[in-house]
VOSE-913098 format. One line per 4 residues: their letters; for each residue z, x negated, y of C-alpha. Coordinates in steps of 0.2 Angstrom, whole numbers. Each point is the difference from the previous one (the first is absolute). Example, Ala and Ser with C-alpha at 12.3 -4.5 7.8 and 13.67 -1.06 7.14 Angstrom:
AS) 39 -62 -22; -3 -6 17
This chain:
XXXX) 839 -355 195; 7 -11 14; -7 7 18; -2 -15 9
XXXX) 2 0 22; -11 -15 11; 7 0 15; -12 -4 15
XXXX) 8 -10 14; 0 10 17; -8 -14 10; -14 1 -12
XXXX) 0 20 3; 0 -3 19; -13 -13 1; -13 9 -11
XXXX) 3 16 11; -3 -10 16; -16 -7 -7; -6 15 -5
XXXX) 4 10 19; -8 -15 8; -16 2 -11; 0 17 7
XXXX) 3 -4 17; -13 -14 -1; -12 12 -7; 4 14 13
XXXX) -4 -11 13; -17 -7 -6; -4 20 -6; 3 3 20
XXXX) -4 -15 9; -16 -4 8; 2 -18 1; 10 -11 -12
XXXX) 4 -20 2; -14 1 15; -13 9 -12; -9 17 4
XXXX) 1 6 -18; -14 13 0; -11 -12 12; 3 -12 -16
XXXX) -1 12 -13; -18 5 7; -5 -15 4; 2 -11 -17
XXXX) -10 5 -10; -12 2 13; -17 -14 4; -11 3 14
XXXX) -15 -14 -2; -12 -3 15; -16 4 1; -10 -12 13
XXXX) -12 5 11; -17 -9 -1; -1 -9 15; -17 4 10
XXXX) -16 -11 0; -5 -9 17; -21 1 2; -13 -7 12
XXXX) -10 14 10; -13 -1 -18; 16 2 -13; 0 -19 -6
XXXX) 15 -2 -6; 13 -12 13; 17 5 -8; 5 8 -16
XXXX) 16 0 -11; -4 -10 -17; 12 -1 -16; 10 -16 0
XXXX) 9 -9 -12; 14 -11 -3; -1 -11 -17; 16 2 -8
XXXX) 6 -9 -20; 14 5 -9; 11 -14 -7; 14 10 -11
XXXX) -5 -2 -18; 11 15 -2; -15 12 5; -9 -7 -18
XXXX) 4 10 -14; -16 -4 -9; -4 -18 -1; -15 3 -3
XXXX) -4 9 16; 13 -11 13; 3 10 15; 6 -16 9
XXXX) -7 -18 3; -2 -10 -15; -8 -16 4; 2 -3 19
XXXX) -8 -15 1; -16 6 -7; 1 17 11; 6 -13 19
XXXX) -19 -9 -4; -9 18 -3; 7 8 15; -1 -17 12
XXXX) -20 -1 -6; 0 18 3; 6 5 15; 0 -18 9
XXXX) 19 -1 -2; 9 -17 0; 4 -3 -18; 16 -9 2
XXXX) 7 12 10; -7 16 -10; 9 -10 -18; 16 -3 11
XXXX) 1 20 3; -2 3 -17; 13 -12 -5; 15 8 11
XXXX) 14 5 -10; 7 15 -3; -12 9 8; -7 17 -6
XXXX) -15 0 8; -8 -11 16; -11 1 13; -14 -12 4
XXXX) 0 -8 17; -21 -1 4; -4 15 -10; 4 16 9
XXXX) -11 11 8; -12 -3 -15; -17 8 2; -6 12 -12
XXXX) -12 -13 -9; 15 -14 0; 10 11 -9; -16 3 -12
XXXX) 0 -19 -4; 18 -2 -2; 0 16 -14; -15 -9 -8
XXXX) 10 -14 -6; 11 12 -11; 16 -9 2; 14 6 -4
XXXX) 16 6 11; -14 0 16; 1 17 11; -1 6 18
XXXX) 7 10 13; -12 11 8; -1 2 20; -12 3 15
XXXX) -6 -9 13; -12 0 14; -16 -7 -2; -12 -5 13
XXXX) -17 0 -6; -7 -11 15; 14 -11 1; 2 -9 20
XXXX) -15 15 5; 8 8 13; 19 -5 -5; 8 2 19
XXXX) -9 20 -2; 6 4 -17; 15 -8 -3; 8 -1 -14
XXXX) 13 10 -10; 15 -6 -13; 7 9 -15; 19 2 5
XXXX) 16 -3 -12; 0 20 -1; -17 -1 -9; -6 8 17
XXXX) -17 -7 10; 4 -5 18; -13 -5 14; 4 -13 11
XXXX) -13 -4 10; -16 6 9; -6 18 -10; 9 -3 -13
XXXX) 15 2 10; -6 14 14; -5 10 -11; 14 -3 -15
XXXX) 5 18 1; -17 6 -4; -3 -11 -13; 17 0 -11
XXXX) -1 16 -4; 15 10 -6; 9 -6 -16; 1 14 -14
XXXX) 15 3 -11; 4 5 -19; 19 6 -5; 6 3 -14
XXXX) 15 2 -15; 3 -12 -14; 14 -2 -12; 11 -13 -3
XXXX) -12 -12 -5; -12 3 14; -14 10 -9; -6 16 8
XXXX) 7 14 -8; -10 13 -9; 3 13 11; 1 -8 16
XXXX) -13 6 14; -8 -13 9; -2 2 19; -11 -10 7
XXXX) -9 -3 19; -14 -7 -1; -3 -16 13; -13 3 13
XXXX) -12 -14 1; -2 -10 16; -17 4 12; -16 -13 1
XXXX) -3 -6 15; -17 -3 5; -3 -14 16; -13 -2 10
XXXX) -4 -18 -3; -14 -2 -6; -1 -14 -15; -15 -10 4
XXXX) 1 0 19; 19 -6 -5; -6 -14 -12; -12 -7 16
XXXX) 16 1 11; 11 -10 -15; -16 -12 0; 2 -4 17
XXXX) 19 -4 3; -1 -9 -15; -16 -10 7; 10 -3 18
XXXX) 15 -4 -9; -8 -14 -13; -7 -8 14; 15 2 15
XXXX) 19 1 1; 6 13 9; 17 11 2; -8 16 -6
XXXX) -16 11 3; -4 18 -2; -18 6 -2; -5 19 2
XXXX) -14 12 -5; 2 17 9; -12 16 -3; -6 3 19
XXXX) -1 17 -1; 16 6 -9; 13 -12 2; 0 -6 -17
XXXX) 4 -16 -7; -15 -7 -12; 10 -17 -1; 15 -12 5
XXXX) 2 -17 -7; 13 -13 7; 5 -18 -4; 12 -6 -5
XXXX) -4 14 -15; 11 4 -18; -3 5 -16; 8 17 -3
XXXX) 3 -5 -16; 7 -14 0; 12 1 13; 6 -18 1
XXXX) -15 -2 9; 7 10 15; 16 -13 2; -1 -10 14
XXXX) -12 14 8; 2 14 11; 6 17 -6; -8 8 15
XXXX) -20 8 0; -9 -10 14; -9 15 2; 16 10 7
XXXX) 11 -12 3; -2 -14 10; 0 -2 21; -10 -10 7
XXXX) -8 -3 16; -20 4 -1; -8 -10 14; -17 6 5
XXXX) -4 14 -10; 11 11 12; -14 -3 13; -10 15 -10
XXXX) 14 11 4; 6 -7 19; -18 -1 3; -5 19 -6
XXXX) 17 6 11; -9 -6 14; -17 8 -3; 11 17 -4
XXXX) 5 0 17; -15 -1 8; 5 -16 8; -9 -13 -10
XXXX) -18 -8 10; -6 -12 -16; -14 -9 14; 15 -5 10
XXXX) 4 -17 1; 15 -8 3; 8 -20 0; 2 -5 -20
XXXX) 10 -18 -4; 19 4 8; 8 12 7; 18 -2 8
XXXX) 11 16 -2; 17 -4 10; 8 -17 -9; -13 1 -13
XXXX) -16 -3 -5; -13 9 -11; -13 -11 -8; -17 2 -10
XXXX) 0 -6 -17; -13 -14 3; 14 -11 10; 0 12 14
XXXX) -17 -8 6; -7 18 0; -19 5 6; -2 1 15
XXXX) 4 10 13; -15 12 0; 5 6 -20; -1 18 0
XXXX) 14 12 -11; -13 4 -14; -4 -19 -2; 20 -5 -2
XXXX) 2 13 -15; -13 -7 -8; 7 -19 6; 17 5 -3
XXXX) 8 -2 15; 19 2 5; -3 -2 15; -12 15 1
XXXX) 13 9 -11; 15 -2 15; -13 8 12; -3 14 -11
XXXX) 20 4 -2; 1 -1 18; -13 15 2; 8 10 -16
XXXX) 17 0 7; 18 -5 -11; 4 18 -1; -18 5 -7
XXXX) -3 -14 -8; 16 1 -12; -5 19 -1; -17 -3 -8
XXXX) 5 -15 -11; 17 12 -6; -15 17 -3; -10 -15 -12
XXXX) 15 0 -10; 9 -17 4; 19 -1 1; 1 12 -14
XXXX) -2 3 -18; -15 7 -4; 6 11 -17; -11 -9 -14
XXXX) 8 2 -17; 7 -15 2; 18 -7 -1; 9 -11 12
XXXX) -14 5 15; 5 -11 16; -3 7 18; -4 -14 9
XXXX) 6 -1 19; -11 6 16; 12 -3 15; -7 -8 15
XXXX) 8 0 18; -9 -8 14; -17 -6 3; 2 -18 -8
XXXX) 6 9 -16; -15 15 2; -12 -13 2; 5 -10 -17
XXXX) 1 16 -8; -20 3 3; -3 -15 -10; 12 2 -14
XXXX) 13 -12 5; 20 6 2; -3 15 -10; 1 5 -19
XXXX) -10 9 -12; -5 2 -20; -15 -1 -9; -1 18 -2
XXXX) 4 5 17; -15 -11 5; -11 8 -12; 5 18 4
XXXX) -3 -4 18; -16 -8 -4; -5 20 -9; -1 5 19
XXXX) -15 -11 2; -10 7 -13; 4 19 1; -4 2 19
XXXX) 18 -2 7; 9 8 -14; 15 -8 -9; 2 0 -19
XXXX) 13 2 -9; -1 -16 -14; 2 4 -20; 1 -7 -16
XXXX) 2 16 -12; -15 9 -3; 11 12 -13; 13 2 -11
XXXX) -1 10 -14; 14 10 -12; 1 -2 -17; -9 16 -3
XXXX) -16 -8 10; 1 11 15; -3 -10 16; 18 2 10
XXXX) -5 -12 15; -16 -6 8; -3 -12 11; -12 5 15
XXXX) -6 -5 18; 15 5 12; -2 -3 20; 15 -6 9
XXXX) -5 2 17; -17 1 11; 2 -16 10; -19 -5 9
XXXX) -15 7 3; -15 -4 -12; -8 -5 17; 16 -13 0
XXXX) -3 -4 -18; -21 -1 1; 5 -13 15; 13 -11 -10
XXXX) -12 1 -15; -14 -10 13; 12 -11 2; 7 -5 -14
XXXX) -18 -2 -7; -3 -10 15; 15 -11 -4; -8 -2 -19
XXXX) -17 -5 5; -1 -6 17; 19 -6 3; 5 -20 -4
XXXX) -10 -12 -12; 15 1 -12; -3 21 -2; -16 -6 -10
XXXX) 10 -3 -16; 5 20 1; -15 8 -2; -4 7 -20
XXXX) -19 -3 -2; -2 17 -9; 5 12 15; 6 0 19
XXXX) 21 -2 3; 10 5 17; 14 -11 -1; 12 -10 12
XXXX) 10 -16 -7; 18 -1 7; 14 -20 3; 15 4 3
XXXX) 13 -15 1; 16 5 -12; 19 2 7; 13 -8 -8
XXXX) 17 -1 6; -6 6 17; -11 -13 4; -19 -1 -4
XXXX) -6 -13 -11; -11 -12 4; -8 -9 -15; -17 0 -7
XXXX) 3 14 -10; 13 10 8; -11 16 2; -1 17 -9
XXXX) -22 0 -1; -7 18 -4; -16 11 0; -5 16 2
XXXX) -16 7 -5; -11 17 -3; -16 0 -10; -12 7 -2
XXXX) -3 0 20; -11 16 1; 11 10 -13; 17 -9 -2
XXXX) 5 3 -17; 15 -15 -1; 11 -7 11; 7 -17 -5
XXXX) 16 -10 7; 5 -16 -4; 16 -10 6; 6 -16 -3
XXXX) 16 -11 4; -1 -21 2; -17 -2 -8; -3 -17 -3
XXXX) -15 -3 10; -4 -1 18; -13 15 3; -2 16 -9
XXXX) -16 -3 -9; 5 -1 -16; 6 18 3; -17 5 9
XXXX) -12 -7 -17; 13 9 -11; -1 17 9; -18 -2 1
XXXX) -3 -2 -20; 12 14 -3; -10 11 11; -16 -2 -6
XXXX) 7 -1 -19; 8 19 4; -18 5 7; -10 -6 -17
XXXX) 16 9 -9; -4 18 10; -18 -3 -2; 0 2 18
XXXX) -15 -1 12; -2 -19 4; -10 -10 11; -10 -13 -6
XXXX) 2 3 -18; -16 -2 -6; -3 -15 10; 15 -9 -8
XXXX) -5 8 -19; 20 1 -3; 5 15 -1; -5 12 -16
XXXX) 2 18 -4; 4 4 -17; -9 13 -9; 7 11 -15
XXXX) -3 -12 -17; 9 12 -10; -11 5 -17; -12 -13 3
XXXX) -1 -16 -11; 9 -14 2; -11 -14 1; -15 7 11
XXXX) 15 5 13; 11 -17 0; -19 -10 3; -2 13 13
XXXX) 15 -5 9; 0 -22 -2; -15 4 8; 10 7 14
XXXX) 10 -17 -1; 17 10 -7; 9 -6 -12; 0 14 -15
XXXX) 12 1 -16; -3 11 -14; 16 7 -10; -5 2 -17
XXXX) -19 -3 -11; -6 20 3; -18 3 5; 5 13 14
XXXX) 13 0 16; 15 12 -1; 8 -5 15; -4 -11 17
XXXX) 11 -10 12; -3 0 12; -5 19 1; -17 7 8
XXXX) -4 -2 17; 14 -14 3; -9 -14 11; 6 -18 -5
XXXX) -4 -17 7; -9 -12 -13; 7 -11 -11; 13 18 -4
XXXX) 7 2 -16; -9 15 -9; 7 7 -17; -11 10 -11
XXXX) 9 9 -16; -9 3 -15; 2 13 -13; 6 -9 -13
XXXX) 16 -8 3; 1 -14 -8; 8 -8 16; 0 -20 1
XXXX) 10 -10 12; -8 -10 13; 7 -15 9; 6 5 14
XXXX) 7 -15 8; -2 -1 20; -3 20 -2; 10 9 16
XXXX) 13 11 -3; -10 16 3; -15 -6 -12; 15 -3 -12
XXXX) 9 18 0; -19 7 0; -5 -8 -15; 16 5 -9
XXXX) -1 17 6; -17 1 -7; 5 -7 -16; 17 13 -3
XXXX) 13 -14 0; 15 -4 7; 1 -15 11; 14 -11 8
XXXX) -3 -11 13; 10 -14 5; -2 -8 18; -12 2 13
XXXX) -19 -6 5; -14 -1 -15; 4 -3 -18; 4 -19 -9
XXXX) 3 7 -15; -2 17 -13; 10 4 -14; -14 6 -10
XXXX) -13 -13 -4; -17 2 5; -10 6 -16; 14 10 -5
XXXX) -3 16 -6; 11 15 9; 9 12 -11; 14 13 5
XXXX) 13 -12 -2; -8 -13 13; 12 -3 17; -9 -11 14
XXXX) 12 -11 6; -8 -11 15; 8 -14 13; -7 -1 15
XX) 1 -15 11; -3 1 19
């Protein structure tokens, strides 16, 4: 047998060889290297077939001081449709749109959606799936409605959002929070954003391994940190007190123009803040309503100077220092203070020369107030009106606090001072100074938090009276309480419109011309108008403070009727003792009409002249609201709920936004509200039966 030889070239020899010593070397180096081409091998090698999904946090509830309900975080959803007729394997259950013209008119009768443009999105080409323009943030119900059409190659994405269960109630104090594009909740204004800490929470964790395909494996262990829920924050606002204070700035504000205005309740006692409203106002959620506006809290935030309402505190410096003689009499009109000269209000004309000091409080008098700064002194005076708390923040849980400005130098500039003009202040430094007035000389320290509470319910904060600084006697205070009741009641004719009817008020009003561009103005409305009061006289329980900027009107009596109604509608509401009330027959305490029968009870009370509803055709009352012992005025609202609920809808047209979120409190739905004032028009007919499907949708017209 022939041997046969194949010779193999020597190139070929030498090339393979080289090959093979460079796949060695290459491997060596990746064996013994940390980092290849840039990439940590072992980082990579851990990490691919490793997933970590977040787990959010809850983001805490924001409640009034009762635990209504002002903010919550509510599942939203984003309407989604699938175009790709690959994802239908079964034609007999598509997965994607069939007929799009018939599923453009469902969704556009559905959801109120423009039907040419919802059949132009379905219409794209090329597209996997689309997204609707109008129809994000879906509620729970619209969702609901859009499943019950059972069309095909309809889904949604699921998201949170805030929801704010009063709507503008309160906005400027709540504020309002966005879902970030990390999935994460952000505050951005008022609590929501002081306190966003406290209420994100902390996010939570899960990792774990998964093949090739991205399922968990077997054997994997999953490690998992649980998210922390945020905290609840409980204010001290107080929801009904706040409704009067909405009522009334939207009252002044259907009926004047003005650059803005801020109306506030303050517990007397404590410090607390019961209620804040302000116009021009937003709905927290619906945030287009806040363009054009101010992203600022009136409360906090603005600088103004206050007029006439610093005489309480010039005055009471005075008094302190022993130097103040009320029976003395001095030279009202005009007085000349080097170049210049200081006028009385009423066209420096004045009263005479044989006007006492107690008489130009309760007159008003400017005049009165330079004499009073003379005897207080520059370096005292800026002492006492610094110790009240102007010039600096006072510490509320509040963002974006303002200080305000308290710098006077000579006796022209001390003089102006005592009367509110060429210094700055802010609403709340007016109402913490006002505390000293009703707690015998003592400072308080204003809040809004009554507590926050953890997710495990345990109170970690509470809100409580806290005194700043002992700044007048209660001899001082009893003095400037006479006075200010003189100014009320035996002051000028136009103090009339001030007094509540239901209980006695200390007050004192304050004009102060407005600065712009260093120059005062001069027109007919160039003036920031204010009030300050404490009721009830004997006991005060409230103060109140009220500013505005270019009211349109030439006086301040529309302010005065305004402040008097919501002073006597928070005395029926705290069943207060009032004067007069069974002379005028208006006010009525409720009694407890829980298990008694409807019909004897509702005659009972349309003989009190209130307006009663009943929820549902049961024989006996299950619930009341108003609850026992709440005094209202006639003509109120009063629901009774029966104990069968076989709810129907009333007509609520011209209803008030409170009676409107009471009634759908009572009646367990949800409700949206869209504008501001009294209700023109109701989703749900009048006559409808409620079921648990039922959403109250209501536009409210000013």
């Amino acid at each position: 047998m022939r041997k046969v030889t194949v010779k193999i070239p020597r190139v070929l020899i030498f090339m393979v060889a080289f090959l093979f010593l460079a796949i060695i070397v290459r491997l060596s180096y990746i064996a013994l290297s940390k980092n290849i081409d840039g990439i940590n091998l072992k980082e990579f090698a851990n990490n691919r077939n490793t997933k970590t999904e977040i787990i959010y946090a809850k983001r805490g509830n924001i409640y009034d001081k009762d635990g209504n309900n002002l903010a919550i975080t509510v599942n939203s959803y984003t309407l989604i449709a699938y175009l790709a007729e690959s994802r239908t394997t079964d034609p007999k259950k598509p997965q994607h749109v069939v007929d799009k013209e018939k599923t453009a008119k469902a969704l556009s009768e559905t959801l109120d959606l423009d039907y040419e443009k919802v059949l132009n999105t379905l219409k794209q080409e090329g597209k996997y799936q689309v997204e609707f323009a109008g129809a994000k943030d879906l509620t729970e119900s619209e969702k609901n409605k859009v499943l019950a059409l059972d069309l095909p190659g309809l889904d949604f994405i699921t998201g949170s959002k805030r929801h704010y269960s009063m709507g503008q109630f309160a906005s400027y104090i709540i504020g309002y929070a966005k879902e970030q594009e990390d999935g994460t909740m952000k505050g951005e204004m008022g609590i929501e954003a002081y306190f966003n800490d406290d209420l994100s929470g902390q996010n939570g964790k899960s990792t774990y391994q998964t093949d090739a395909y991205g399922y968990t494996l077997p054997s994997a262990e999953v490690q998992t940190e649980d998210a922390i829920n945020g905290n609840d924050i409980y204010l001290t606002i107080d929801e009904k007190i706040q409704w009067f204070a909405e009522n009334l700035t939207r009252r002044l504000s259907e009926e004047y123009t003005m650059d803005w205005m801020i109306f506030s309740v303050m517990d007397a006692k404590t410090g607390a803040i019961v209620a804040s409203s302000t116009y021009p106002n937003f709905n927290s959620n619906d945030l287009g309503t806040l363009k054009d506006k101010s992203y600022m809290n009136p409360l906090v935030s603005y600088q103004y100077e206050p007029g006439s309402v610093m005489k309480i505190f010039s005055w009471a410096s005075d008094i302190e220092l022993g130097n103040y003689d009320g029976s003395k009499t001095y030279s009202s009109g005009k007085r000349k203070i080097g170049n210049y000269t200081i006028h009385d209000h009423n066209n420096g004309q004045g009263w005479g020369d044989g006007i006492n000091f107690d008489t130009g409080f309760a007159y008003s008098s400017n005049v009165a107030a330079s004499y009073i700064a003379d005897q207080v002194g520059l370096a005292n005076l800026t002492d006492f009106y610094k110790n009240l708390g102007f010039s600096k923040k006072t510490g509320i849980e509040l963002a974006s606090e303002a200080s305000g400005k308290i710098a006077f130098t000579n006796q022209l500039e001390m003089a102006t001072a005592a009367f509110g003009q060429g210094i700055t202040v802010t609403p709340i430094q007016m109402l913490q100074a006002l505390t000293s007035i009703t707690n015998d000389g003592t400072v308080l320290k204003p809040y809004i938090v009554s507590k926050i509470v953890d997710n495990n319910g345990e109170v970690i904060y509470e809100g409580k009276r806290e005194e700043v600084k002992k700044v007048f006697s209660k001899e001082t205070t009893d003095y400037m309480k006479k006075l200010m009741h003189t100014a009320v009641y035996d002051g000028l004719s136009s103090y009339k419109n001030y007094r509540p009817t239901k209980t006695t008020m200390l007050g004192k009003t304050g004009t102060a011309q407005i600065v712009e561009n260093g120059k005062y103005l001069d027109g007919p409305y160039d003036y920031v108008r204010s009030f300050a009061g404490i009721f009830p006289e004997d006991d005060p329980k409230y103060i109140i403070y009220i500013a505005t900027k270019k009211l349109s009107s030439s006086n301040a009596t529309p302010i005065a009727k305004e402040i008097s109604k919501i002073v006597d509608d928070i005395v029926a509401y705290e069943g207060m003792e009032v004067k007069d009330a069974e002379e005028n027959n208006k006010i009525i305490k409720l009694d407890n009409y829980i298990s008694k029968e409807i019909n004897p009870t509702k005659e009972e009370l349309q003989n009190q002249k209130l307006n009663v509803y009943t929820l549902g055709t049961g024989k006996y009352v299950i619930n009341q609201y108003p609850l026992k012992d709440t005094s209202v005025i006639e003509g109120s609202k009063v629901f009774l709920v029966s104990n069968k609920k076989d709810y129907v809808m009333e007509d609520i047209t011209n209803w008030s936004l409170n009676e409107v979120m009471t009634y759908a409190n009572l009646l367990g739905i949800p409700i949206n509200t869209n504008g501001y004032g009294y209700v023109t028009s109701q989703s749900i007919a009048p006559g409808t039966v409620i079921n648990s499907d039922s959403v109250l949708t209501v536009e409210l017209t000013k």
